[in-house]
C-alpha positions as CSV (number, residue, x, y, z in Angstrom):
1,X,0.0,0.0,0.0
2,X,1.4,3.3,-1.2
3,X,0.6,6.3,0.9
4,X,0.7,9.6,-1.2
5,X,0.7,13.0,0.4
6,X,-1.0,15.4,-2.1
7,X,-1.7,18.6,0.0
8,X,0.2,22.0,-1.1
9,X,3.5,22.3,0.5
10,X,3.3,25.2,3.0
11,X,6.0,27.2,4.2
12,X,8.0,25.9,6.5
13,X,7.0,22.2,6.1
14,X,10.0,20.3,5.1
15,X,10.2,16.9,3.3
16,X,11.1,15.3,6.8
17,X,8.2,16.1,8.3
18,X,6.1,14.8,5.3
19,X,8.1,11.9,5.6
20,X,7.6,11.2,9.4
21,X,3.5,12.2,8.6
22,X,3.6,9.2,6.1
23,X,5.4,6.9,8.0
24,X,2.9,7.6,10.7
25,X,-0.2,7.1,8.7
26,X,1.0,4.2,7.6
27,X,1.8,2.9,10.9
28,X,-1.9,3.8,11.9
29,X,-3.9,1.8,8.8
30,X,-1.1,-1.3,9.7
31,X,-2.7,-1.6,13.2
32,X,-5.8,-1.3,12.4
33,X,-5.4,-3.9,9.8
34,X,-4.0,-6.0,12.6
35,X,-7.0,-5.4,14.8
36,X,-9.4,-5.9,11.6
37,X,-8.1,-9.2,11.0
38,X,-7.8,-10.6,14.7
39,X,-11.7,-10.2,14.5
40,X,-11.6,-12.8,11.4
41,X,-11.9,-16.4,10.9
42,X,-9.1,-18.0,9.0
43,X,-10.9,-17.8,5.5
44,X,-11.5,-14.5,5.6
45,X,-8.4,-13.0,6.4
46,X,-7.3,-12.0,2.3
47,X,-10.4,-10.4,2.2
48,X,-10.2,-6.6,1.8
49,X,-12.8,-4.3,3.4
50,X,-13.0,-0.9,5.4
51,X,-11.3,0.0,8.4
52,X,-10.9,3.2,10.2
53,X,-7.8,4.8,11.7
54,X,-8.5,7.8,14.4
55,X,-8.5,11.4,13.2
56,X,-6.3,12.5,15.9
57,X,-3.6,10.3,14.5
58,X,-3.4,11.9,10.6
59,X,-4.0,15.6,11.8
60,X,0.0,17.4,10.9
61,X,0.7,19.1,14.7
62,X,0.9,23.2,14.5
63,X,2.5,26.0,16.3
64,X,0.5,29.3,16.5
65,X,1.1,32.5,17.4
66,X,0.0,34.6,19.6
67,X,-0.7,38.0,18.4
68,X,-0.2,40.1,21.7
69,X,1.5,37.4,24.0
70,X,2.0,37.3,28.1
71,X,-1.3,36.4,30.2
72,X,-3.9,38.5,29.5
73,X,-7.4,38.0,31.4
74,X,-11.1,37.7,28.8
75,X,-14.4,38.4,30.1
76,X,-17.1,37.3,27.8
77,X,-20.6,37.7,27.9
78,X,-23.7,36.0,28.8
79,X,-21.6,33.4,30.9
80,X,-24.6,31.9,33.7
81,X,-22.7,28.8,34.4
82,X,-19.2,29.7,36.1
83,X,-17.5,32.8,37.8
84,X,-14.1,33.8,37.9
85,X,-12.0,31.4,39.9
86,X,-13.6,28.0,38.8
87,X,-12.1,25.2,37.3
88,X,-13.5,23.9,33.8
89,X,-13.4,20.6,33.3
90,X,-12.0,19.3,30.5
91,X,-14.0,17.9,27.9
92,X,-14.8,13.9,26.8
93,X,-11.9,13.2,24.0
94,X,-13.6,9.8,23.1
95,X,-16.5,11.1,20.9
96,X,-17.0,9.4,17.6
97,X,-19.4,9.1,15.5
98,X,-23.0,9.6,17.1
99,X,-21.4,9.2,20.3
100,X,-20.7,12.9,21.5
101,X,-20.3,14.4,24.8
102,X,-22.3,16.8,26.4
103,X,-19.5,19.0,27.0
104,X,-17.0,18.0,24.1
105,X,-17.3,17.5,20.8
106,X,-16.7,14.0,18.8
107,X,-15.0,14.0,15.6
108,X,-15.7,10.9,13.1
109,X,-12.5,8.8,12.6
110,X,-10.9,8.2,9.1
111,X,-12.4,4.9,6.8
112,X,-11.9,3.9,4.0
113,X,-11.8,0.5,1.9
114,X,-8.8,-2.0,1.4
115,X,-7.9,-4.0,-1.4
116,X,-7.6,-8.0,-1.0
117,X,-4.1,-7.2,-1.8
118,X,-3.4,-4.4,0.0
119,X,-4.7,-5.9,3.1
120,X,-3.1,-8.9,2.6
121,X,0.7,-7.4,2.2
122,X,0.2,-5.2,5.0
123,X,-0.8,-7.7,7.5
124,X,2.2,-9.6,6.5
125,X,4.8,-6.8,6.0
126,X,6.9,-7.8,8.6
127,X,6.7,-11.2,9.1
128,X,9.6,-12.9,7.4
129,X,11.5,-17.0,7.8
130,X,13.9,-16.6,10.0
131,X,18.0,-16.9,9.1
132,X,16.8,-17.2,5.2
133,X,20.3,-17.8,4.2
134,X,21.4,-20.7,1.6
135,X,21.3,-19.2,-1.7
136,X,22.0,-21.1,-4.6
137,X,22.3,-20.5,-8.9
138,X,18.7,-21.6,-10.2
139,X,18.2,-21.8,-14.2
140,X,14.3,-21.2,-14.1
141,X,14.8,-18.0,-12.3
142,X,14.9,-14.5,-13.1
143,X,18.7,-13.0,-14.1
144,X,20.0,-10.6,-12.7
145,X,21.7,-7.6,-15.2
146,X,25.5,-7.3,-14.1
147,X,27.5,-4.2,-15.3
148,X,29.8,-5.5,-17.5
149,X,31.9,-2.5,-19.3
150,X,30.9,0.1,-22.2
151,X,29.6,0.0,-26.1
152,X,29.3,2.7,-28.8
153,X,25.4,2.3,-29.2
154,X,22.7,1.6,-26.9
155,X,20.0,3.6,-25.5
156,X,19.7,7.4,-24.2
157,X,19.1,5.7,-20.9
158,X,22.2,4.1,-20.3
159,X,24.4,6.8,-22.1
160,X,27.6,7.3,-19.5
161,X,28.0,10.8,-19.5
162,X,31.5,10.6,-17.5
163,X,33.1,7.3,-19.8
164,X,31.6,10.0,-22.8
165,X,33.3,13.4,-21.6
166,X,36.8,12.2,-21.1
167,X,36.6,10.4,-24.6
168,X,35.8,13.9,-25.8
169,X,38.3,15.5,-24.1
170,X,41.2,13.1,-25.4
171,X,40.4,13.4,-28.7
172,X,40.2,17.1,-28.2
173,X,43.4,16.8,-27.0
174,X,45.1,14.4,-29.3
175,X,43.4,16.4,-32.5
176,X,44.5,20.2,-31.0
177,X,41.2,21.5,-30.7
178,X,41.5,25.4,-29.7
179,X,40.2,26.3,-26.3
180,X,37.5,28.6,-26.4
181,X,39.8,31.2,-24.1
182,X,42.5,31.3,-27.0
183,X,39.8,32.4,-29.9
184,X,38.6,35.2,-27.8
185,X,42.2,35.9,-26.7
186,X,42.7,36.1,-30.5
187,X,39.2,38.2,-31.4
188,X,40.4,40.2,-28.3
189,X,44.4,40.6,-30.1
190,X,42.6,41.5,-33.8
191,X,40.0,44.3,-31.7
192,X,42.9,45.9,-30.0
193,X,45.2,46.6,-33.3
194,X,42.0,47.5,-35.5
195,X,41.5,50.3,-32.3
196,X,45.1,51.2,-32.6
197,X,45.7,51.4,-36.1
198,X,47.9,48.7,-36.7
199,X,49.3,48.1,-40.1
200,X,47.3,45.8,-43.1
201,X,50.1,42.7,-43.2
202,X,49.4,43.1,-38.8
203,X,45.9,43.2,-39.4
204,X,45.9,40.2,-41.7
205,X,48.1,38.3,-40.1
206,X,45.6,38.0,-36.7
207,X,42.6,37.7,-38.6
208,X,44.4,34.6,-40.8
209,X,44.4,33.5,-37.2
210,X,41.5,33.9,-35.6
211,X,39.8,32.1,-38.7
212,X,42.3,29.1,-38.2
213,X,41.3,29.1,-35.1
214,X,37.4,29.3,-35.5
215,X,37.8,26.8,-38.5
216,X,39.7,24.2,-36.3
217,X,36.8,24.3,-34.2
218,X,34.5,23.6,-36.6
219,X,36.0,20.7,-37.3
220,X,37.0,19.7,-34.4
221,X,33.6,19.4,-32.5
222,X,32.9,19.4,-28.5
223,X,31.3,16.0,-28.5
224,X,31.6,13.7,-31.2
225,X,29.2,10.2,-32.0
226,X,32.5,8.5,-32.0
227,X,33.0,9.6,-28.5
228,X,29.2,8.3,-27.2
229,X,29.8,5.2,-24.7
230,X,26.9,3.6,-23.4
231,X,26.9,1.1,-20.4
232,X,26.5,-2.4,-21.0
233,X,24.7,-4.9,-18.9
234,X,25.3,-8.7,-19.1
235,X,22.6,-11.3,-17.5
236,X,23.7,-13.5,-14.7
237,X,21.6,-16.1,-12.8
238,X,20.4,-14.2,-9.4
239,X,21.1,-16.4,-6.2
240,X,17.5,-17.4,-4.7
241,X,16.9,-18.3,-1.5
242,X,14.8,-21.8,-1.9
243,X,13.2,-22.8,1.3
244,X,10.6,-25.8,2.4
245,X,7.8,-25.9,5.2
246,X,7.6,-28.8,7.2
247,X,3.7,-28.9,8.6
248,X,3.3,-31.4,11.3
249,X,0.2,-31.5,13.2
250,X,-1.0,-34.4,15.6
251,X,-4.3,-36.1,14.7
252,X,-4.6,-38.7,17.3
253,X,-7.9,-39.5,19.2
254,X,-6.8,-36.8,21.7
255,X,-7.1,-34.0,19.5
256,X,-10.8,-33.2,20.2
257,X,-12.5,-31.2,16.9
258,X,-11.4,-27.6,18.6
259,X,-7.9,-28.5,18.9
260,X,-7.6,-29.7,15.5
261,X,-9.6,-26.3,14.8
262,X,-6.6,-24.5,16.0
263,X,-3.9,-26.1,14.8
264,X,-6.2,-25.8,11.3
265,X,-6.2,-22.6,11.5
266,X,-2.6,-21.8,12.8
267,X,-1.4,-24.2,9.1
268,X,-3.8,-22.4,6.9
269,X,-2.6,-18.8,7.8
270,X,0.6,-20.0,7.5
271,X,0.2,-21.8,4.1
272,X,-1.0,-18.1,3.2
273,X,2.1,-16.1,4.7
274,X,4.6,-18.8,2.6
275,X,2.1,-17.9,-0.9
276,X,2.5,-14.7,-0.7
277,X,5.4,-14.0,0.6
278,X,7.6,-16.4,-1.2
279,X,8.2,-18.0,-4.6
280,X,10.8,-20.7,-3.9
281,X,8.8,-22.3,-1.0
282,X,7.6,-25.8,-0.6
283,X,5.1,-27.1,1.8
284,X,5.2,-30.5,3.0
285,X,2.5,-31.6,5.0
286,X,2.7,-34.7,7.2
287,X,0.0,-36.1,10.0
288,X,0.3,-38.6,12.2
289,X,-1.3,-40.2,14.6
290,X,1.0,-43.5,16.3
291,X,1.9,-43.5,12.5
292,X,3.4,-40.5,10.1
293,X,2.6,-40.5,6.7
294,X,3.2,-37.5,3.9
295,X,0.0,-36.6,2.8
296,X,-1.3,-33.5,0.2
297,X,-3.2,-30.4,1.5
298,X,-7.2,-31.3,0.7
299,X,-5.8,-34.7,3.2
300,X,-4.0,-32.9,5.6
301,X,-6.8,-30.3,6.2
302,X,-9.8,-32.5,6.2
303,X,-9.4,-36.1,6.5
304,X,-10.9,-37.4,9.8
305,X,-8.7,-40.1,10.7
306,X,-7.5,-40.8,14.5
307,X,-5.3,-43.0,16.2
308,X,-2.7,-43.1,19.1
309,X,-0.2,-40.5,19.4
310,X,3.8,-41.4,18.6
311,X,5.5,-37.7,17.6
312,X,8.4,-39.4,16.8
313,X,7.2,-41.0,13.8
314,X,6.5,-37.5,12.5
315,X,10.4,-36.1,13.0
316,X,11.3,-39.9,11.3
317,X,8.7,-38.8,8.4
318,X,10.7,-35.5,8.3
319,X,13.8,-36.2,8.6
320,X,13.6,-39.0,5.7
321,X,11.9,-36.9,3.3
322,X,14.8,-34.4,3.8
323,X,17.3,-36.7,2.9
324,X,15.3,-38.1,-0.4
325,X,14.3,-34.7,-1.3
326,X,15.5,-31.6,0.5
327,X,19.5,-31.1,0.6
328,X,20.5,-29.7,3.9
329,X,23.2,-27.5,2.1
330,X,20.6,-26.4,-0.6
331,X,17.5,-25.9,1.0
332,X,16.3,-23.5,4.1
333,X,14.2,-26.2,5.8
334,X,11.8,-25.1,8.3
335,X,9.2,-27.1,10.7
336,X,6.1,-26.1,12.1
337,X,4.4,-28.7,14.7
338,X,1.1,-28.4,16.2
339,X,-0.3,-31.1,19.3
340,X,-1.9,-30.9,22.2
341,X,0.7,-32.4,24.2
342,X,0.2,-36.1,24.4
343,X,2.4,-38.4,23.9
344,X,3.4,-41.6,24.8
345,X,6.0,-41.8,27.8
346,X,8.3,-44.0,26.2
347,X,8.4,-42.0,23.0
348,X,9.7,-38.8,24.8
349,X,13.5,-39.6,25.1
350,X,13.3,-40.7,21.3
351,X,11.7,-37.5,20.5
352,X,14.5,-35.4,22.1
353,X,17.2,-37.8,20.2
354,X,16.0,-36.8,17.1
355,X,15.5,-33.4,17.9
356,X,18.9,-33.1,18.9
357,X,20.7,-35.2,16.6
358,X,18.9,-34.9,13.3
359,X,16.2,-32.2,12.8
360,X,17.8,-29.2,15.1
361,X,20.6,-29.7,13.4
362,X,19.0,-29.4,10.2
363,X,16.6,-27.1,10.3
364,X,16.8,-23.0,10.4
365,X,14.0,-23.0,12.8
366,X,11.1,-25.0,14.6
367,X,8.2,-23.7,15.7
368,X,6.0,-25.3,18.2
369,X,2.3,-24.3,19.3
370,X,0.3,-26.5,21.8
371,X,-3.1,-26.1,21.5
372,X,-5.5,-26.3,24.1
373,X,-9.0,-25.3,25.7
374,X,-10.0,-21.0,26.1
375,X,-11.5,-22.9,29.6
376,X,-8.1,-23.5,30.9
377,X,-5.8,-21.8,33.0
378,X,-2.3,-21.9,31.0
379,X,-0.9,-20.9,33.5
380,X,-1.9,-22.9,36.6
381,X,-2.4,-26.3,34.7
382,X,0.1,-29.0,34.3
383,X,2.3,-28.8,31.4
384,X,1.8,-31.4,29.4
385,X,4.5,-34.4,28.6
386,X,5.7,-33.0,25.1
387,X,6.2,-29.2,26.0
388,X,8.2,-30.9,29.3
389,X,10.2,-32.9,26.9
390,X,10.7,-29.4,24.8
391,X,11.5,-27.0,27.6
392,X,14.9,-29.5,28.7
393,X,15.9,-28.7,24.6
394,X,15.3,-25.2,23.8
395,X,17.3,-22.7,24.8
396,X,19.2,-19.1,23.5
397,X,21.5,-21.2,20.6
398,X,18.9,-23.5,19.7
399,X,16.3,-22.3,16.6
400,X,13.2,-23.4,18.3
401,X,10.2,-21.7,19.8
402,X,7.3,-22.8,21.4
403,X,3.5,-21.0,22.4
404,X,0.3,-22.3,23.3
405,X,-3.1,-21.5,21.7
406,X,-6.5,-22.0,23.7
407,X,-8.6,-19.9,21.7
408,X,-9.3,-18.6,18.2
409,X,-8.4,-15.3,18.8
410,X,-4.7,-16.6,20.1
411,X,-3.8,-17.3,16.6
412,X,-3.5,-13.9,15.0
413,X,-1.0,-13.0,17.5
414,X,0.8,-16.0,17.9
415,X,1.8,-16.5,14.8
416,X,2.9,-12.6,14.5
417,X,5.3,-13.8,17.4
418,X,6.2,-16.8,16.0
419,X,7.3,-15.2,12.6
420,X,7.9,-11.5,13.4
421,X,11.0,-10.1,12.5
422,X,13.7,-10.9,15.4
423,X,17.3,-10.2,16.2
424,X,19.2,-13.7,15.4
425,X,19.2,-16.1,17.9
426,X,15.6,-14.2,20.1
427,X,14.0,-17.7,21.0
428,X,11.8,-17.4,23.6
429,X,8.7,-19.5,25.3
430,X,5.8,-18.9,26.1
């Protein structure tokens, strides 16, 4: 979204307070976005629409001034409700709309429609993968023009007036082009012996020369086609950053229909973040129940089946389709795991041995949510077996994260945390 400032400039407004106005306007219609869209359900949220942003918040702060100055004392008339000495209260600030105040007047915030687009890339403006790093030559993508020297033809665009002038200026040189100070030192010579009365053979003599002169310059032009270098660009592959999305999400019987809600939801808004954000991105989906199994996106987002609960065979699932498939030196990989907690006991020191050994290792970051009830108390209730088993791995030099989700208005800003842009190496729990 492109915010244009089209009012007349006045004097004394510079561009840096333009600048600053823009910057926050725009910071204005990107929280209200944020608010419009944590009101949403999952389906909705690339739909554009209106939002508002406060008036208060686009009105450009002035300084006024006073025409006689000091404190000077005003009696007004027909005054019935206060004498001199009382204190006037100040009025309500939160009219809006039809909602005024009886001493203080309201005043309508801004609205005004959005784009699918626009809303779309400015709910996601900064969210980012983290550590996007391995880049790698790939022949499908877009080149990238690489300066590569100077030619005698090409368009006025890419003329290089500097490479052009000192060509001009050598050949001038080389080819003894006058300098414009010596034909006017030589009109100037000719003009002083015509005003003294110099003799013909004199007179002839500097006007032979200043003709020379004038005639060499004719010839000899300023700027010459020959002299015309333009820049020249050669393509070359640009580097692309390809990454791949690991989805893992626990189906088991103990995921009741609102948990696998969540974690639903938590997959679809990130399957839209990767779309539009990226073009090298691949999505993997895996579910598993006491068994793992790659399966496609209509599968993982509405088949019903259940079963037990094993996590490792998801992390096995992983880690084996990254070895037939995914390159560790060619491929950010990235892993996003949603459960409810539950897991077998037994399975828990397997789980952190792969963790550790194999997908860590591998992996530029993994994000874990655990979702839950809205009835529960976080806080106060048990952790659960898996986030237990989690908290004895993560920690400041690990890539890992973990939150918990309990209700549908939990996902908007968990997944801003999750994916908002961080100094390296910020891993934190909630």
């Amino acid at each position: 979204m492109h915010i244009i400032d089209r009012r007349r400039d006045p004097g004394g407004k510079s561009l840096a307070n333009r600048q600053r106005f823009i910057r926050r306007a725009r910071a204005l219609v990107r929280k209200a976005v944020r608010d419009a869209s944590s009101k949403r359900s999952i389906k909705d949220v690339d739909q554009g629409g209106e939002i508002g942003v406060p008036a208060d918040g686009v009105r450009e702060p002035e300084l006024r001034r006073s025409g006689e100055g000091g404190r000077r004392e005003y009696v007004l008339p027909g005054n019935k409700r206060y004498v001199a000495g009382d204190r006037i209260a100040r009025p309500d600030e939160s009219g809006g709309g039809s909602s005024a105040s009886a001493d203080g007047d309201g005043e309508d915030e801004y609205r005004f429609a959005l784009s699918n687009e626009e809303f779309v890339d400015l709910f996601l403006e900064d969210l980012e993968l983290p550590d996007l790093a391995k880049r790698q030559v790939l022949g499908e993508e877009e080149d990238l023009p690489r300066p590569a020297g100077f030619k005698s033809s090409g368009s006025p665009s890419a003329l290089s007036v500097s490479r052009t002038m000192r060509r001009s200026l050598s050949r001038r040189v080389a080819l003894k082009r006058p300098k414009p100070e010596d034909l006017a030192g030589a009109e100037a010579e000719l003009a002083d012996a015509e005003g003294r009365g110099a003799s013909k053979a004199e007179l002839k003599a500097l006007s032979d020369r200043v003709q020379l002169l004038q005639r060499r310059m004719r010839l000899v032009p300023f700027i010459d086609p020959l002299d015309l270098r333009y820049r020249r660009f050669e393509s070359q592959p640009k580097p692309v950053a390809r990454a791949v999305m690991f989805c893992l999400m626990d189906v088991s019987g103990s995921m009741d229909e609102h948990m696998k809600d969540l974690a639903k939801r938590f997959f679809s808004l990130l399957y839209l973040f990767l779309n539009r954000r990226y073009k090298r991105v691949d999505v993997v989906f895996i579910r598993h129940t006491h068994q793992a199994r790659e399966v496609d996106e209509e599968t993982f987002f509405y088949s019903r089946e259940s079963g037990g609960t094993v996590v490792s065979t998801a992390l096995e699932e992983m880690a084996r389709i990254v070895h037939d498939r995914y390159p560790a030196a060619q491929w950010n990989i990235y892993a996003a795991q949603a459960s409810d907690g539950d897991n077998l006991p037994i399975d828990n020191p397997t789980v952190v041995a792969l963790l550790n050994t194999v997908i860590l290792p591998l992996c530029q970051y993994y994000a874990y949510i655990e979702v839950g009830h809205p009835t529960e108390d976080t806080g106060a209730r048990d952790a659960s077996s898996l986030w237990r088993t989690y908290q004895h791995i993560i920690g400041d030099d690990v890539p890992m994260a973990m939150r918990k989700v309990g209700d549908r208005r939990d996902i908007f800003p968990v997944f801003r945390d999750l994916f908002g842009r961080r100094q390296s190496g910020d891993r934190e729990v909630a």
